[in-house]
N, C-alpha and C positions, 0 to 999 in steps of 0.2 A: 504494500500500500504506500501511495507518494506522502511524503512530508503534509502538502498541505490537506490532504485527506484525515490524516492521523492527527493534527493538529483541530479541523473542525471540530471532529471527533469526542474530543475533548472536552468540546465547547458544549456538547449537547450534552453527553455522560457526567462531567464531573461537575455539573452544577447539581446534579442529583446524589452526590455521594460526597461526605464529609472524607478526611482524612481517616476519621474514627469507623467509615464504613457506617454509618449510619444514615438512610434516606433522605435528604433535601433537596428542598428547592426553592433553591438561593437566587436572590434577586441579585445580577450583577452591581445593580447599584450601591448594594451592600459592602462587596465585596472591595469595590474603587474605594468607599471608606474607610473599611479596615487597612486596605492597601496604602491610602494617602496617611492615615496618622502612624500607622508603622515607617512610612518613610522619614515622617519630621517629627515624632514622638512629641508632638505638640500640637491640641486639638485646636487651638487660636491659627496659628501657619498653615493646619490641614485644612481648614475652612478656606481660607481664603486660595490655597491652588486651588480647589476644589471649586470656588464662589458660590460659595454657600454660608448659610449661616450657623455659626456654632451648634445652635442648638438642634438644628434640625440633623448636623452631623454624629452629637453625640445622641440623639435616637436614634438614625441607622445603626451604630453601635451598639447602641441595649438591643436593637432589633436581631442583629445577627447573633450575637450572645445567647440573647431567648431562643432563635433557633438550633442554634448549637448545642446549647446545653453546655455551655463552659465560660469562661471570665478572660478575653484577649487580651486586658490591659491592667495595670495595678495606677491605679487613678493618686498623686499627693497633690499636695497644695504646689508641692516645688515639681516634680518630675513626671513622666509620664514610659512606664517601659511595660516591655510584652513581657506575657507570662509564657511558659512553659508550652500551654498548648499554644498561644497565639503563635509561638516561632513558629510551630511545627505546622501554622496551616496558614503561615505566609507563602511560602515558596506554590503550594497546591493552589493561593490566590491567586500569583501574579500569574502562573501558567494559563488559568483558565480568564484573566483576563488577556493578555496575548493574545490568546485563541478567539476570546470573543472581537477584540478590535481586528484581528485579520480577518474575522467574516464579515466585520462590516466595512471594510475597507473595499473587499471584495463582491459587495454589496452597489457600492457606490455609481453615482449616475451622475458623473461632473460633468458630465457637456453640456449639459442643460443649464440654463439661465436659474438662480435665485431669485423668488420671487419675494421680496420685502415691503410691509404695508411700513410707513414710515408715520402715518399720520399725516402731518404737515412737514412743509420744507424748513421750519424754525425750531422742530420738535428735538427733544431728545432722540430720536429714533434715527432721523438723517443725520446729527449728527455721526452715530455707530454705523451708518452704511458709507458719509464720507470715508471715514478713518477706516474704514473696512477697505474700502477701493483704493485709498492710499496705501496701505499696508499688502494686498494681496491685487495690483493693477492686472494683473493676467485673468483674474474671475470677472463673470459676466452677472452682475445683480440689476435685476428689471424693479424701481421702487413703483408702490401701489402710494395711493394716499386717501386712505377709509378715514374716515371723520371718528370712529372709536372702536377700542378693541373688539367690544363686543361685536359690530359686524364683522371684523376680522377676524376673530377666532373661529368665527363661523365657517369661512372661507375655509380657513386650514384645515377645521374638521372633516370640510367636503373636499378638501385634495387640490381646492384652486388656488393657496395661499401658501408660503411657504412659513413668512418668519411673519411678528407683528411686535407691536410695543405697547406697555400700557396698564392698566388695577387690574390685576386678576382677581383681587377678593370679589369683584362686582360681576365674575362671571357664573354662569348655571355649574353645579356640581356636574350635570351629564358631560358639558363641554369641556371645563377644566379637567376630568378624566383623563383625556385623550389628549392631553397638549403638555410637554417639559414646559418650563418656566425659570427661570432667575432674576431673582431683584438682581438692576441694575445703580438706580439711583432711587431716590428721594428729590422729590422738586418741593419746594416749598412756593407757599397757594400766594395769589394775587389778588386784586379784584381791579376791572376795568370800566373806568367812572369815567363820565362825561365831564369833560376841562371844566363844566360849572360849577361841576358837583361841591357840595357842604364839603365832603373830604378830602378831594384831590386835591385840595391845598397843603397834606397834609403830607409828608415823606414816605411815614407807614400810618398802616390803616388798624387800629385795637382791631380785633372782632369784636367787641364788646360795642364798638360805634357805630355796626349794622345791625343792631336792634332795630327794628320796624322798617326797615330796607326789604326792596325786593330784588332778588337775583336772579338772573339766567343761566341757568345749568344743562342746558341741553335737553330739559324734557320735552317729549314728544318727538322727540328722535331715536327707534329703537336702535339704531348704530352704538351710541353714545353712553346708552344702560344704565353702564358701571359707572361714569362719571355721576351721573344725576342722581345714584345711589350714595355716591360719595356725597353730594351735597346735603343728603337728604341725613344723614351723618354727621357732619358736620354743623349744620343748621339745628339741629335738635334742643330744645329747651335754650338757645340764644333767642329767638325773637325774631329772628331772618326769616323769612320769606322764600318762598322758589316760585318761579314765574310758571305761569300756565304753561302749557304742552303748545309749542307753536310744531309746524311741519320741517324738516330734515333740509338746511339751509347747505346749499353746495359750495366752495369756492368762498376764497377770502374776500374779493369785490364783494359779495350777496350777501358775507356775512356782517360784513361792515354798513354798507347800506343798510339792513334790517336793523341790525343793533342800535346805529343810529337814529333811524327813522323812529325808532318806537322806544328811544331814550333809555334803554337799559342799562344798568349795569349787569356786571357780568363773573361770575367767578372763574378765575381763570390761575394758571401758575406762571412762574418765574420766567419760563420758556414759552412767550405767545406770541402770533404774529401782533404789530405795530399797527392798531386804528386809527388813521388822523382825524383827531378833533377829540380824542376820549385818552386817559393818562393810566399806565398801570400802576399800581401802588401794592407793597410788600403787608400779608397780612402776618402780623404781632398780636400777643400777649393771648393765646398761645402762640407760636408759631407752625401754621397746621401745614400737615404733609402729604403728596400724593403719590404713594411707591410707583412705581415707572418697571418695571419687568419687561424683560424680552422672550415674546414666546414662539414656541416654533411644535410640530405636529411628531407626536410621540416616536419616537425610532425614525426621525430623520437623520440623514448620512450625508453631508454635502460638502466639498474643502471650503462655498462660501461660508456654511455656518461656521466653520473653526477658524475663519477668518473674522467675522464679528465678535464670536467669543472675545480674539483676539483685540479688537480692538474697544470692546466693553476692557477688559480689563487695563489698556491702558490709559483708558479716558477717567477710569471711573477710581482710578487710582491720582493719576496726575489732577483730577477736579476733586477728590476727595467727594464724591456722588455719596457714597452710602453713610455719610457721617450722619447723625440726626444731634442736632441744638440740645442741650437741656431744657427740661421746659416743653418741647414742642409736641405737639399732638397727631395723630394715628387712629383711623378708627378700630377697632376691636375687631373686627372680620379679618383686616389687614393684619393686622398685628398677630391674629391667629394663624391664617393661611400662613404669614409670611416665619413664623416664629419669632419674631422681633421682639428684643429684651426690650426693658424701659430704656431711654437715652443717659448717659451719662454724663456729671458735668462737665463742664473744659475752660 
């Protein structure tokens, strides 16, 4: 039998079968975990190759544990080393994942275009397909620009989307199923006030000074969903307002005309396109946050995706993207999806 025969092999069988000869069936994702913190014996450094969050790392770890039936690591305040079995069912790891990344290497279907919803062209999302084409100019990425995750995640469910940006807490449990995910950043929120407005005089804007305001969030645009979910979140027991459900406005000329026309303000974040005649202003005390993820369709294999990876992780490093303020606010869904500890001060 050829090498890469005996190698698939592998991949199918020894995810079924512990070192101990005991029946599994091990989630590789599992296994990448144990794999990254035996490599940097340090669960903070294995998060972050990994970009992931701690905590969700050190659950796949109790997870694989629970399934094994044994303790991979000896957990101190100061160190972190393998035990006895973890040595013995490192090497059994890294083999079957080897095995797993040559099948999906050999899996792969790069001549085809990347298909990436970006949102808009000021969005976080363009920006990670710029620096993706800078970094990897030889890939061919096609950008989409959906008005909100939710209609794009829809897309990728049905196969006509590849990658997208954007709250996964505000997507349907059936769809986030079927979709990988990684917080990318944290945008912290705006609000977009007409140059008369009582506040736009103002540098930042309390939440506490839109009490009896009304805001535009996007309802009545099923695209959009998970934002107007967020608002409806954030709005809660403040006094704010959400504006009626208008119809799915396309394009930033319509959107500005409308918004104009009909004098709204508008909740929006850090990263929005530029209205003439209306001012963004930064919203404080709390300082509220809208996680931004990049999602893409379960068991995709593409060198553009590992090319965005890539260039998430430099951007999002060099901008310090997943920092969160002390102080600043997160709604409970997000912070649940997302595992997100409370922020710390600085």
């Amino acid at each position: 039998m050829c090498g890469a025969s005996n190698t698939w092999s592998l991949v199918i069988h020894a995810h079924s079968l512990s070192p101990w000869g005991v029946p599994r069936d091990t989630d590789p994702r599992l296994l990448r975990a144990f794999a990254a913190v035996a490599g940097e014996l340090n669960f903070t450094r294995a998060a972050a190759r990994m970009f992931v969050a701690q905590q969700s790392l050190s659950r796949d770890i109790r997870r694989l544990e629970d399934q094994l039936g044994t303790v991979l690591f000896v957990r101190t305040t100061r160190r972190v080393a393998l035990t006895p079995e973890g040595e013995r069912l490192l090497p059994y790891a890294r083999r079957v994942l080897a095995a797993h990344d040559e099948l999906n290497a050999a899996a792969v279907r790069d001549e085809r275009p990347l298909l990436v919803d970006v949102g808009a062209p000021v969005a976080t999302g363009q920006q990670v397909l710029d620096e993706a084409r800078r970094l990897a100019p030889e890939l061919e990425f096609v950008a989409r620009y959906h008005s909100g995750l939710t209609g794009a995640a829809a897309e990728i469910a049905g196969g006509r989307l590849d990658v997208s940006f954007g709250r996964v807490a505000g997507l349907e449990p059936a769809v986030l199923a079927v979709l990988d995910h990684r917080l990318i950043r944290y945008e912290r929120l705006a609000v977009l006030l007409p140059q008369d407005h009582r506040l736009a005089r103002l540098p930042r804007v309390p939440l506490d000074a839109l009490a009896g305001e009304t805001l535009y969030a996007g309802a009545g645009n099923p695209e959009t969903a998970e934002w107007t979910d967020y608002a409806r979140h954030l709005f809660e027991g403040r006094g704010i307002g959400l504006a009626a459900p208008f119809p799915r406005i396309e394009g930033e000329a319509e959107f500005a005309r409308v918004v104009r026309r009909r004098g709204w303000s508008v909740l929006a974040s850090e990263v929005f396109t530029a209205v003439p005649g209306m001012a963004l202003r930064p919203l404080v005390d709390p300082v509220p946050l809208s996680p931004v993820s990049m999602v893409w369709r379960r068991g995709l294999r593409h060198p553009g995706l590992d090319a965005l990876q890539a260039s998430v992780r430099r951007l999002a490093d060099a901008g310090r993207w997943r920092e969160r303020p002390y102080g600043s606010w997160l709604p409970e869904p997000d912070a649940r999806v997302l595992g997100a500890a409370p922020p710390s001060a600085r």
